[in-house]
Each structure stands twice: as C-alpha cells, then as structure tokens.
N, C-alpha and C positions, 0 to 999 in steps of 0.2 A: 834539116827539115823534119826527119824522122823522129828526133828527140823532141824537138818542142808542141810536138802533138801529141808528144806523152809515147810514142811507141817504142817500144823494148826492142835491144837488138840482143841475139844470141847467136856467134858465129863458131862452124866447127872449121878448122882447117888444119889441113897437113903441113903448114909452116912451120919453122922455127920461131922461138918467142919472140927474138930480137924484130926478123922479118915482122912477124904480126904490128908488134909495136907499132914501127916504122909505116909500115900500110895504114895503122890503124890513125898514126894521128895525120898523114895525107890525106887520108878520104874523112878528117873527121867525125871517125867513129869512136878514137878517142882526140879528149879535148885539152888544151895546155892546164881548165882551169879544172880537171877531173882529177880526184883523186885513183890514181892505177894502182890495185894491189896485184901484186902478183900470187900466184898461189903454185910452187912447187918443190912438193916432197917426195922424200923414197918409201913414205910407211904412212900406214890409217894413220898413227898417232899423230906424225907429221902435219897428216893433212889436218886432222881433227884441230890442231893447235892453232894452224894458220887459217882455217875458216873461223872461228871464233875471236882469233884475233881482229879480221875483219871484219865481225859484226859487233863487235865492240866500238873498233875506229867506228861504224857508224852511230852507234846507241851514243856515242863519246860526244856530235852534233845535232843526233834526229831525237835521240829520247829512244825508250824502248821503240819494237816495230808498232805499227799502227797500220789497220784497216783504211785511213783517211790517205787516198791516194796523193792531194796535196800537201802532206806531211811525211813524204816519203822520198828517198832518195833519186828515186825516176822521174819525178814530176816535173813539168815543167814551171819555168821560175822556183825554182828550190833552193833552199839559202847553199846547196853544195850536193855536187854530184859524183856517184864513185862508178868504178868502173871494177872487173875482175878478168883478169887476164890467168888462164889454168893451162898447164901442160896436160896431156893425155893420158900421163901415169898419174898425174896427181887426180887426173877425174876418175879414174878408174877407182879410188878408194874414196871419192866422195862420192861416189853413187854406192857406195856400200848401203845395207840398211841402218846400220847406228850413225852416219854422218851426214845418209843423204838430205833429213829434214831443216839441219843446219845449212847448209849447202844450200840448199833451194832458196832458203828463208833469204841467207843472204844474196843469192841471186836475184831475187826479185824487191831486192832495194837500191840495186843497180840500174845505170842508163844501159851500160852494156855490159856483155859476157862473151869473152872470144876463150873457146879452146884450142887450143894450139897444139902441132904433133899427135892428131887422132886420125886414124884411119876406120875404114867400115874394117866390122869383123865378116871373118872369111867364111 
C-alpha cells in the first residue's frame, strides 16, 4: 500500500542480510518483481564501486536521474523498480563525505532501502 502511493521506505535493522531479505519479501517490502542490489564491502573503494554500479543498473532503464518523480525508480507504475539492501559496515563508508552524494542519489531512486546489521552508536 505504501509503495503505490509513492512512499519511500528506509529500514535500519540489526538483522542479518539473509533475515532481512527474508522479512523483507513476507511483509512485501521487497518484491519478487524488484530489482535487489545488495551492497557489501570491506573498504570506501569497495563500497564506491558497488554504489555506482547500482546506479548505472538504474541509468542502464531510467536514463540519467531526473527531477520528474514519474520517471524515477520509486514511482508508482514505473516500467521497474529497485530496491538496496546495505550492511552496516558497508554504510558506514557510504555516508563518508566523497561517497555519501552517490549513495543518497542512489537511494532515492529506490522503492526501498533496508540497512541491515546497524546498531545506535554508544
């Protein structure tokens, strides 16, 4: 119901990936026809590599990004929708400042975004 009203989900949890998954596509928050990237690495490079590769796979069906919300990969009725699935070391070097405007970009041409294995800092 939340997706096709256009609303963004962004889930942090202390699960493991596999778990998340799993919950994610029960409570379809992810969807059989979503594309799921996953995103985790041990170093920025890492992570640099695998968010870019991600927004290519989308520039690869949407065109570059675009301002026009129904030309985007969140929208509803959208020719394809992707999802990003992140561990919690790998966000910890995408919220750097050199990766985090990549990261975001590609987050917000997402239906969903689950971090997985994050905890509050102490």
């Amino acid at each position: 119901m939340l997706h096709r009203a256009g609303i963004k989900l962004w889930i942090l949890t202390g699960d493991k990936l596999q778990t998340v998954i799993e919950i994610g596509f029960s409570c379809n928050l992810l969807k059989q026809d979503m594309e799921v990237m996953i995103l985790s690495a041990d170093s920025p490079e890492g992570t640099l590599a695998q968010t870019e590769a991600g927004l290519n796979k989308i520039a690869s069906i949407f065109g570059p990004p675009t301002s026009k919300r129904m030309e985007r990969g969140f929208a509803p009725g959208a020719k394809a929708s992707f999802a990003v699935v992140i561990d919690g070391h790998t966000l910890h070097h995408a919220l750097t400042p050199d990766i985090k405007p990549l990261f975001l970009n590609l987050g917000t041409q997402c239906e969903t975004v689950v971090c997985c294995r994050v905890s509050p800092a102490p």
